[in-house]
N, C-alpha and C positions, 0 to 999 in steps of 0.2 A: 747088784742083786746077789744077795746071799744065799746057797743053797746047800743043806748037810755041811757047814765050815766051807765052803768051796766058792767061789766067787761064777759066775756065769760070763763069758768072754761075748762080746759085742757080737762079731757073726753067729752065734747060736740066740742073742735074742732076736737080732734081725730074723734068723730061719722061722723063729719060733710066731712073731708077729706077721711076718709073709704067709704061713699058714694059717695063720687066725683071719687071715684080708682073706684068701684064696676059697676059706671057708666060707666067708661071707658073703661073699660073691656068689659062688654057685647058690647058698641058700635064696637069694635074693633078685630071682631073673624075671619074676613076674612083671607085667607092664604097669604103671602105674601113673598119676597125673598130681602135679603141684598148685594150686590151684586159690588163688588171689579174689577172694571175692567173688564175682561172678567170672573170673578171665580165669583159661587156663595158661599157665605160665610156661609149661614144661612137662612133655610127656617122654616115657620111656622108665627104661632098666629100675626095680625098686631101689636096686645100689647106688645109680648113677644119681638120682633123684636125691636119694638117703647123705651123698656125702658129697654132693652141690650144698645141698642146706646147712651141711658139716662146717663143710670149709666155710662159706658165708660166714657162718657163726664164726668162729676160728678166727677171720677178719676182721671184721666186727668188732668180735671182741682184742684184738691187737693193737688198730687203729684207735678203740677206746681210750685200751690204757695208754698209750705214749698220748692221747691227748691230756689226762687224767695229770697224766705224772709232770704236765708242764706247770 
């Protein structure tokens, strides 16, 4: 990442991304439910919920491509 000529060193994006999660986090504590039809799948944190679904996807689509790519 390039910034005014100057390159950004890895622990300062890391810092930078740690705040941005940290942020999100507190924005996101409300309780909330995942919800399959008529089943509830999974209740709690809106975060927890938000980047269960994240990841899944993430996988998903990982497990996809390397089938893809055979």
């Amino acid at each position: 990442m390039d910034f005014q000529g100057k390159k950004l060193s890895s622990p300062v994006i890391i810092a930078i991304a740690a705040v941005f999660g940290l942020i999100f986090i507190l924005q996101n504590f409300e309780q909330t439910s995942f919800q399959f039809l008529v089943w509830t799948i999974f209740s709690g944190p809106k975060w927890i919920v938000m980047s269960c679904i994240f990841g899944g996807g993430l996988g998903l689509g990982y497990v996809m491509g390397k089938k893809k790519s055979r």
